[in-house]
C-alpha positions as CSV (number, residue, x, y, z in Angstrom):
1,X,58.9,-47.6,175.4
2,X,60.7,-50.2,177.2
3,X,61.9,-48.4,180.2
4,X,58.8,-46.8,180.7
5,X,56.1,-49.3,182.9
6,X,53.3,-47.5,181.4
7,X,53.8,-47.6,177.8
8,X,55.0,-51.1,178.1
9,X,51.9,-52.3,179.7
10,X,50.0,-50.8,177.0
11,X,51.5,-52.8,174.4
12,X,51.4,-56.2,176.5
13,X,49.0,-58.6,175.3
14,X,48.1,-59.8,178.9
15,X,48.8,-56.6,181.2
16,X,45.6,-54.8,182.0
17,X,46.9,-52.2,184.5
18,X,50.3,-51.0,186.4
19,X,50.1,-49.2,189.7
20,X,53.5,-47.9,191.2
21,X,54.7,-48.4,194.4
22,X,55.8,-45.3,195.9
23,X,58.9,-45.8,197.8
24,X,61.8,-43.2,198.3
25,X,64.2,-45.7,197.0
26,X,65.0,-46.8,192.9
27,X,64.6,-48.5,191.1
28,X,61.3,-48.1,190.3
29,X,58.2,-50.4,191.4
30,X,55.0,-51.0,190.1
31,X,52.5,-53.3,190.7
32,X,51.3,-55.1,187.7
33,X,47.2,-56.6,186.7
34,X,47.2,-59.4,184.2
35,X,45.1,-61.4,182.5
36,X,47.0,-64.6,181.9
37,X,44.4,-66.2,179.9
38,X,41.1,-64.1,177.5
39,X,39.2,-67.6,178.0
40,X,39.7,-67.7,182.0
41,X,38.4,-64.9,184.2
42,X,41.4,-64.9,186.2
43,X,43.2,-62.1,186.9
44,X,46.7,-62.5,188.6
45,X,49.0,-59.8,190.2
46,X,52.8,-59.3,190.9
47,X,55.6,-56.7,191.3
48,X,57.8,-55.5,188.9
49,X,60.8,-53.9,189.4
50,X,62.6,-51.7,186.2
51,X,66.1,-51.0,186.2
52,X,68.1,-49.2,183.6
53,X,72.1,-50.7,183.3
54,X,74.1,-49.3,180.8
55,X,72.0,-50.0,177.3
56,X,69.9,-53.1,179.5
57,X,66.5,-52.7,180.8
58,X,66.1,-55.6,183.0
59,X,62.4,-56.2,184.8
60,X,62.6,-58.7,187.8
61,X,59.3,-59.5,188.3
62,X,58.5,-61.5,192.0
63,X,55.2,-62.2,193.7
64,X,54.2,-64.8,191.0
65,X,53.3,-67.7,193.2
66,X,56.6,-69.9,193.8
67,X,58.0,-68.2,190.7
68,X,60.2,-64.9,190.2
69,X,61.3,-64.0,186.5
70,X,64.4,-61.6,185.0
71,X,63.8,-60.2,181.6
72,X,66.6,-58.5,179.9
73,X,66.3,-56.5,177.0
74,X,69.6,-55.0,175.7
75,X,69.3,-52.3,173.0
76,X,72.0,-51.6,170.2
77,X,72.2,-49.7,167.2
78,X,73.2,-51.5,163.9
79,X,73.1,-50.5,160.4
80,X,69.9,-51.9,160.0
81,X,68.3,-49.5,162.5
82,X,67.4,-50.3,166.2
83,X,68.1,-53.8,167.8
84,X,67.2,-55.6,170.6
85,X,68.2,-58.4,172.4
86,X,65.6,-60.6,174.9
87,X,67.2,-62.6,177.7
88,X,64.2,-64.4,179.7
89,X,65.5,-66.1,183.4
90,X,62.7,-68.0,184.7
91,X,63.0,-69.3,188.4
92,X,59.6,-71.7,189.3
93,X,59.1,-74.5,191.5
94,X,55.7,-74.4,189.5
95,X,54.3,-77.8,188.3
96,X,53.7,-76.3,185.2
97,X,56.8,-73.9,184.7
98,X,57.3,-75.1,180.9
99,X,53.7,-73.8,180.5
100,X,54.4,-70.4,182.1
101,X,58.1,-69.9,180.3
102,X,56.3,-70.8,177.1
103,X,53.1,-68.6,177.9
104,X,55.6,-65.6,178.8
105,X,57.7,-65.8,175.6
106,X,54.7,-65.7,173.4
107,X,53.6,-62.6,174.8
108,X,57.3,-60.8,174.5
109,X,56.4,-62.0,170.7
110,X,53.3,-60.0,170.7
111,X,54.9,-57.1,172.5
112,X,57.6,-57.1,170.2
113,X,55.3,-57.3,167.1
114,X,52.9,-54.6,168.8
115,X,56.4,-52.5,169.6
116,X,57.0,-52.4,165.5
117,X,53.9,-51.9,164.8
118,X,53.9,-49.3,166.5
119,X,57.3,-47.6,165.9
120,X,56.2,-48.2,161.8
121,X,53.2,-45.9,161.8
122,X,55.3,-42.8,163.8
């Protein structure tokens, strides 16, 4: 689920669509509709870009006004089942970049929880 764009936006709390970018080169690039805020009609749009190294899936996400973000996910088996690791690399000349970091961990919780609940009921 985490390498695929599509799958992942449908278990992010604040993603509300992903477009890709055709282009003849990978990795792949999609352009992604969020709702940062259910309270605020905004609606905000950037790029991601998902690449698969080794047992990492890292999305660098750019076009977030004066911002660009690295999320790392590295997946190992242990003997209690499926792992995996979150690395989040914010870069923001953003006021409020506490705000955002905060407001971007809190949805990889809800992904995360939405991910298990998920993989429990299969």
């Amino acid at each position: 689920i985490l390498k695929d764009m599509y799958a992942y936006g449908e278990l992010h709390p604040l993603i509300k669509e992903v477009t890709p970018l055709f282009c003849t080169k990978t990795p792949e690039v999609y352009k992604i509709k969020e709702r940062p805020y259910v309270w605020l009609p905004l609606i905000i749009y950037y790029k991601a870009c998902v690449q698969i190294e080794g047992q990492n899936i890292v999305y660098e996400v750019t076009d977030i006004p004066k911002s660009k973000a690295k999320l790392t996910y590295t997946i190992f088996d242990s003997n209690e089942g499926t792992r995996v690791k979150f690395q989040l690399l914010l870069v923001s000349n953003l006021v409020g970049k506490k705000i955002l970091f905060k407001k971007m961990q809190k949805a990889q919780d809800a992904l995360m929880n939405n991910l298990q609940t998920k993989t429990n009921k299969s």
